[in-house]
LUMFI-461524 format. One line per field, with one value per atom (N, C-alpha, C): atom name; residue in one letter; x negated, y, z negated. Coordinates in steps of 0.001 Angstrom, whole numbers. Example, Ala and Ser with C-alpha at 12.3 -4.5 7.8 and 13.67 -1.06 7.14 Angstrom:
<atoms>
atom	N, CA, C, N, CA, C $
type	a, a, a, s, s, s $
xx	-13190, -12300, -13200, -12850, -13670, -12900 $
yy	-5690, -4500, -3300, -2250, -1060, 30 $
zz	-7800, -7800, -7800, -7080, -7140, -7870 $
</atoms>
This chain:
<atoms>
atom	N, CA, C, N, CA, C, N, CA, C, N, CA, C, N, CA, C, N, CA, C, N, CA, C, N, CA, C, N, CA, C, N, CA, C, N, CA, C, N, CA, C, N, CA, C, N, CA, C, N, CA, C, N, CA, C, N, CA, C, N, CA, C, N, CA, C, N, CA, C, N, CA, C, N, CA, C, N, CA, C, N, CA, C, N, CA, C, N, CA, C, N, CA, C, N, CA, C, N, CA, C, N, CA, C, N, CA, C, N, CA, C, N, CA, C, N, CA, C, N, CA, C, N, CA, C, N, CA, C, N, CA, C, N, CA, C, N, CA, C, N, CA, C, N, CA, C, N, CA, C, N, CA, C, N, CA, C, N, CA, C, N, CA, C, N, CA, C, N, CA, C, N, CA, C, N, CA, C, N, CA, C, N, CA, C, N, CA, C, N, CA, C, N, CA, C, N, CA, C, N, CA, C, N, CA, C, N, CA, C, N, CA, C, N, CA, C, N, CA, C, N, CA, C, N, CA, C, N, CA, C, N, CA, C, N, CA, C, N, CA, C, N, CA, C, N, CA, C, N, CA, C, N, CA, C, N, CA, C, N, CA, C, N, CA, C, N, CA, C, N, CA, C, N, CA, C, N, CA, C, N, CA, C, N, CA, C, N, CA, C, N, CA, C, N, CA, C, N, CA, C, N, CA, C, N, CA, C, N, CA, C, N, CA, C, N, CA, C, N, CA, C, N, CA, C, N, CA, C, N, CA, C, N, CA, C, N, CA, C, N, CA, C, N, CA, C, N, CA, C, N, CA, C, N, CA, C, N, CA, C, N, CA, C, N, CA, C, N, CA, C, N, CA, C, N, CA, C, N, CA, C, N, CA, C, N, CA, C, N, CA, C, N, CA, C, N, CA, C, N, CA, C, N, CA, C, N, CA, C, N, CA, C, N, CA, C, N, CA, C, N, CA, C, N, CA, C, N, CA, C, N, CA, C, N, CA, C, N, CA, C, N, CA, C, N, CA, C, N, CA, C, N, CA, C, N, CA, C, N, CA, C $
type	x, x, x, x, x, x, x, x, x, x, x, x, x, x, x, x, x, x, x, x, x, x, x, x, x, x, x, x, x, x, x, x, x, x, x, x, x, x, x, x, x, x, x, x, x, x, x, x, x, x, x, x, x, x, x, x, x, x, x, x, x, x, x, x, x, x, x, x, x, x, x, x, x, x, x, x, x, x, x, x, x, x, x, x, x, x, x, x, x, x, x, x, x, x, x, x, x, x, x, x, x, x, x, x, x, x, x, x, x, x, x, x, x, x, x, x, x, x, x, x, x, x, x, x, x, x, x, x, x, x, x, x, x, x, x, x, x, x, x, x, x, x, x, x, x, x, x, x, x, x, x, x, x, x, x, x, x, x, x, x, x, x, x, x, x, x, x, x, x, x, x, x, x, x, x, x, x, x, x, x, x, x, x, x, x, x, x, x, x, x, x, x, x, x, x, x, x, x, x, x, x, x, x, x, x, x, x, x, x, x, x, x, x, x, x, x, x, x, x, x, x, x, x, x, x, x, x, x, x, x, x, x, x, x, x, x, x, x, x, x, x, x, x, x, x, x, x, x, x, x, x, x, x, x, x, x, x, x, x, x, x, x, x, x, x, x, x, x, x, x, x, x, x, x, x, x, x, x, x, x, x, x, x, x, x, x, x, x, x, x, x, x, x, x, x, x, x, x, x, x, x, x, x, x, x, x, x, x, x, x, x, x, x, x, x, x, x, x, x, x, x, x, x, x, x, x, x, x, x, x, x, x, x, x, x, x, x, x, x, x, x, x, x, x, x, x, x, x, x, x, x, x, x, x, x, x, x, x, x, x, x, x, x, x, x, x, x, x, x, x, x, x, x, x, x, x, x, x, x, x, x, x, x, x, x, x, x, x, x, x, x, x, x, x, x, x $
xx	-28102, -27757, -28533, -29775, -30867, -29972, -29709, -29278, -27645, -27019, -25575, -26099, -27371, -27217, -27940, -28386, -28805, -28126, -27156, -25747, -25046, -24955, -23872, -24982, -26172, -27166, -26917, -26021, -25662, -24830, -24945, -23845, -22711, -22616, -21861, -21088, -21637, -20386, -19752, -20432, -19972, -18684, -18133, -17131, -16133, -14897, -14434, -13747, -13255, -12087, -13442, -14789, -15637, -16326, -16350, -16732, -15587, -14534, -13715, -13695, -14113, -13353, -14901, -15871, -17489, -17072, -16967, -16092, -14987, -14214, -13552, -13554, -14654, -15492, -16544, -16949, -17595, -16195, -15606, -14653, -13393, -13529, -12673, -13402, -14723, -15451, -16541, -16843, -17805, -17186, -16418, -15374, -16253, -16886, -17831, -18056, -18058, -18492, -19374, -19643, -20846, -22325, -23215, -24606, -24463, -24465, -24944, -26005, -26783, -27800, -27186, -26546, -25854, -24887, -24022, -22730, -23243, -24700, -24967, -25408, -26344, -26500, -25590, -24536, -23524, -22670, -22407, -22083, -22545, -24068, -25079, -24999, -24615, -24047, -23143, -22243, -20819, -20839, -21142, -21431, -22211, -23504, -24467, -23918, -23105, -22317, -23543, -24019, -24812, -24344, -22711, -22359, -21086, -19726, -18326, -17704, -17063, -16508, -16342, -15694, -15320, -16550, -17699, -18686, -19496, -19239, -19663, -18810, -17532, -16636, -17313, -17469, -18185, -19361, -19827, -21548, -21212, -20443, -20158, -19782, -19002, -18646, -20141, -20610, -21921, -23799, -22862, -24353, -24643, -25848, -26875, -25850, -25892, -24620, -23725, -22894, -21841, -21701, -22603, -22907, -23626, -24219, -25150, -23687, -22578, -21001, -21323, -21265, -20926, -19566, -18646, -16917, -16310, -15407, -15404, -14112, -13505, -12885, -11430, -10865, -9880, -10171, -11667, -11618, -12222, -12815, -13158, -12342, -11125, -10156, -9146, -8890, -8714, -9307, -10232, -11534, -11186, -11027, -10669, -9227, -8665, -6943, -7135, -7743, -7856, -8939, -9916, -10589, -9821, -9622, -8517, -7639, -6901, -5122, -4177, -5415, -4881, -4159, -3906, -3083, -3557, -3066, -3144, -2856, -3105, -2584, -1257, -753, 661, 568, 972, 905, 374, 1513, 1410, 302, 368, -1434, -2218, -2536, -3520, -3845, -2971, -3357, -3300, -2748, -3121, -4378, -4547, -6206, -7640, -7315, -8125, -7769, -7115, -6751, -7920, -7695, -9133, -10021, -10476, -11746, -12352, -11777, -11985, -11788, -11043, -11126, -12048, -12701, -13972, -13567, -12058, -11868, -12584, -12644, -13554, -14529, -15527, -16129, -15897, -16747, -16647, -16048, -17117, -17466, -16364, -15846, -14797, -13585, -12964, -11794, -11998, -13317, -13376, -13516, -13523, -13126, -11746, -11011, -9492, -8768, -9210, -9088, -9205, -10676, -11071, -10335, -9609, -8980, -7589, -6895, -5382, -5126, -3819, -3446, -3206, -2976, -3144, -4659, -5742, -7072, -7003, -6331, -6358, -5876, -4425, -3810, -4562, -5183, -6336, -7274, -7648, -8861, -8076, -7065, -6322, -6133, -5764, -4978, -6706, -7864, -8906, -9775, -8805, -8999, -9993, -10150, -10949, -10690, -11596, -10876, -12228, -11619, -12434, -14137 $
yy	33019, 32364, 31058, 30969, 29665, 28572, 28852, 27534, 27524, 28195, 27707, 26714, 27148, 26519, 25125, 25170, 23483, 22695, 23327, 22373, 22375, 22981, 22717, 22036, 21743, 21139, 19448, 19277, 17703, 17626, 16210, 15338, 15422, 15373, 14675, 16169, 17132, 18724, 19225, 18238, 18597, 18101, 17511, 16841, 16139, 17101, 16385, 15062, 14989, 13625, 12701, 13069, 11580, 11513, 12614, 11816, 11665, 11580, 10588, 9770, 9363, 8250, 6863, 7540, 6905, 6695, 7546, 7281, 6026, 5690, 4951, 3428, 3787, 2260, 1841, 2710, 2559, 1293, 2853, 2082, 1012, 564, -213, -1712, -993, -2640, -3163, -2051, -2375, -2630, -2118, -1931, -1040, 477, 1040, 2395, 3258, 4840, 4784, 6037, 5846, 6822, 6537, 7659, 8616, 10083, 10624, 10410, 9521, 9247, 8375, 7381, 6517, 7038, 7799, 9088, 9899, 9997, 11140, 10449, 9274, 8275, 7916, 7450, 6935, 8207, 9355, 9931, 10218, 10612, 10949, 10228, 8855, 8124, 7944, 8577, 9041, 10077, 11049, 12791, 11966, 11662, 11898, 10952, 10016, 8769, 7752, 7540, 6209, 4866, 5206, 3962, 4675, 3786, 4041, 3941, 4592, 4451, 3278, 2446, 824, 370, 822, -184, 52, 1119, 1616, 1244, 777, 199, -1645, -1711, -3688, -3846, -2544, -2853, -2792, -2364, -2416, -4162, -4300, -6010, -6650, -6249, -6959, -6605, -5699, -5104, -6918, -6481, -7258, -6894, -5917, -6006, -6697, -6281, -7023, -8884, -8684, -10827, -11416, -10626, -10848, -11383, -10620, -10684, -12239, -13175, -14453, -14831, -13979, -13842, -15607, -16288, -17050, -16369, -17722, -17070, -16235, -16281, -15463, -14468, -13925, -12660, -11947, -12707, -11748, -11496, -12237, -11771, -10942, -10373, -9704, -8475, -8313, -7243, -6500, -7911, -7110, -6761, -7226, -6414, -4681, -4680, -3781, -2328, -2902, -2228, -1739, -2454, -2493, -2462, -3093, -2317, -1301, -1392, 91, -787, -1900, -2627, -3594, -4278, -6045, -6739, -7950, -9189, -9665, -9966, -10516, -11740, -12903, -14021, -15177, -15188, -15824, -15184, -14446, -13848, -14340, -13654, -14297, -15918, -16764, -18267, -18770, -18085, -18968, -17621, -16588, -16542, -17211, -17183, -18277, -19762, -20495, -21537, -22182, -20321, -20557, -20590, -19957, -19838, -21137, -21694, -23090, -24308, -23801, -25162, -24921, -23982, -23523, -23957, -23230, -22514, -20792, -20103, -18564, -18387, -17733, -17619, -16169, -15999, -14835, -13091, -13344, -12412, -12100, -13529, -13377, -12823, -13210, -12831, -11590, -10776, -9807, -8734, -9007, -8617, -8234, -10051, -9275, -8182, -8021, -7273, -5488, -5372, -4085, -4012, -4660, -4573, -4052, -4003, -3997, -3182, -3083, -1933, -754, -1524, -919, -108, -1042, -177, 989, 1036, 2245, 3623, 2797, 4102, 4615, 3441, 4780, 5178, 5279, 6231, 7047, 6893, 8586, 8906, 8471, 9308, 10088, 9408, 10752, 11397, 11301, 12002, 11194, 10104, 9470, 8714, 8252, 6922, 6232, 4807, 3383, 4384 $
zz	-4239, -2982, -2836, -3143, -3287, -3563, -5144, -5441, -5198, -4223, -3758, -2810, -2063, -804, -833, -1509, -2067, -3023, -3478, -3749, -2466, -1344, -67, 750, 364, 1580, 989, 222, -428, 324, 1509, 2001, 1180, -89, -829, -1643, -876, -1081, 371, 1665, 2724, 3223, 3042, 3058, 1879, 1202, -14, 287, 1252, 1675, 1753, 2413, 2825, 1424, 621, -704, -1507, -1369, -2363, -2026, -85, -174, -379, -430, -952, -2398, -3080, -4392, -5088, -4358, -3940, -3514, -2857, -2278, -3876, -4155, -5675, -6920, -7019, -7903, -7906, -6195, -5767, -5449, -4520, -4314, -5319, -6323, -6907, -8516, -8901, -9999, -11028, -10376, -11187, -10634, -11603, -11019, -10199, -9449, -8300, -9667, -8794, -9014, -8262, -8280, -7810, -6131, -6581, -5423, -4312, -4874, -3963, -3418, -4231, -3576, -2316, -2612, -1058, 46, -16, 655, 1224, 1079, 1525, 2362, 1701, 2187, 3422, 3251, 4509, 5716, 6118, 6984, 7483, 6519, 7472, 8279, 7622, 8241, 9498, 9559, 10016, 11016, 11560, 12041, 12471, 11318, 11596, 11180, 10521, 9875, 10100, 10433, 10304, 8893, 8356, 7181, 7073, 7961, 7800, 7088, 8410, 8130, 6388, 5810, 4589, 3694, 3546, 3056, 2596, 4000, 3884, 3485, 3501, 3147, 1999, 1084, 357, -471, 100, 18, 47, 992, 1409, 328, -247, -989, -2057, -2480, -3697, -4630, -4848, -6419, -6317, -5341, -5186, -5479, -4849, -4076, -5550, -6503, -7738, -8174, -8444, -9402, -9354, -8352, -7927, -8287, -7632, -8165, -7341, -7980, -7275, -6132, -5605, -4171, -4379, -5630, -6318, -6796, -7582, -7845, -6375, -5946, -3984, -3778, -3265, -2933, -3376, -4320, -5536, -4940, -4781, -4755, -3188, -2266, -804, -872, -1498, -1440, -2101, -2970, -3740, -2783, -2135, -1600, 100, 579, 1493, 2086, 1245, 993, 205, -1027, -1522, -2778, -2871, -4047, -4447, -5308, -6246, -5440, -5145, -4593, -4581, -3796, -4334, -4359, -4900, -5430, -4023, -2828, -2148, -1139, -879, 315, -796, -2372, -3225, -2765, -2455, -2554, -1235, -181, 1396, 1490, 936, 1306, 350, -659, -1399, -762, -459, 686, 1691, 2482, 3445, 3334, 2223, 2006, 1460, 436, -276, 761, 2148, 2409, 4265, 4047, 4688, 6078, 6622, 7396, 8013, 7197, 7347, 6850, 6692, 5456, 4451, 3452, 3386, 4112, 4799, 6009, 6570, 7186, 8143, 7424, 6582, 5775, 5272, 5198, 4505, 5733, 7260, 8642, 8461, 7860, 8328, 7626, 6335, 5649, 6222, 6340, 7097, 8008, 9033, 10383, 9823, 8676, 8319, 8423, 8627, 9356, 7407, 6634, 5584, 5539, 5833, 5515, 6500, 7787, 8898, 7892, 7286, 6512, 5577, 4881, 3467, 4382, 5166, 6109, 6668, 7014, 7524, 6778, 5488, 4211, 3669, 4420, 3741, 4980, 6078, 7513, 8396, 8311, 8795, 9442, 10397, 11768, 11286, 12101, 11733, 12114 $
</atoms>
């Protein structure tokens, strides 16, 4: 019984939908399996609601790894369709949102707001039972 219950005392066995969808944010915003350690962490802030899935989604965008890539404004954007909408870019959103960004209308940040706000990102968080 010991060691069942310290595999179910892991954030990251308490919830299967909030760890796929930590999972997910790994291999979608980061383009990379998760650790173990970072899987429960992350997890642990959802359960625990110190962070909204959204907001664990952007921190994501927002981590040191991420920002190290130095992607220019086509593979970011690339990165928030993918993390966000669930798909690839389609040609024309690909280039009036690289547009804004290059011609420093939004910044980062902001475009990577409208993204999280879509009504596409609402649907992959219900599709893993989750609200903003």
């Amino acid at each position: 019984v010991g060691a069942l219950e310290n595999v179910l005392s892991h954030y990251r066995n308490q919830n299967a939908d909030i760890t796929k969808f930590v999972a997910r944010c790994y291999t979608q915003g980061l383009e990379r399996d998760y650790e173990p350690d970072g899987l429960e962490a992350w997890c642990k802030v959802i359960i625990e609601n110190s962070n909204t899935p959204k907001q664990v989604a952007q921190n994501f965008i927002f981590s040191d790894e991420f920002t190290q890539k130095n992607l220019n404004n086509e593979e970011y954007v690339k990165i928030l369709y993918r993390t966000f909408m669930g798909r690839e870019a389609d040609e024309t959103g690909l280039a009036a949102w690289v547009e804004v960004l290059e011609s420093g209308r939004e910044d980062r940040g902001k475009v990577m707001e409208g993204f999280s706000d879509s009504v596409e990102f609402d649907g992959i968080l219900q599709s893993f039972g989750l609200n903003e």
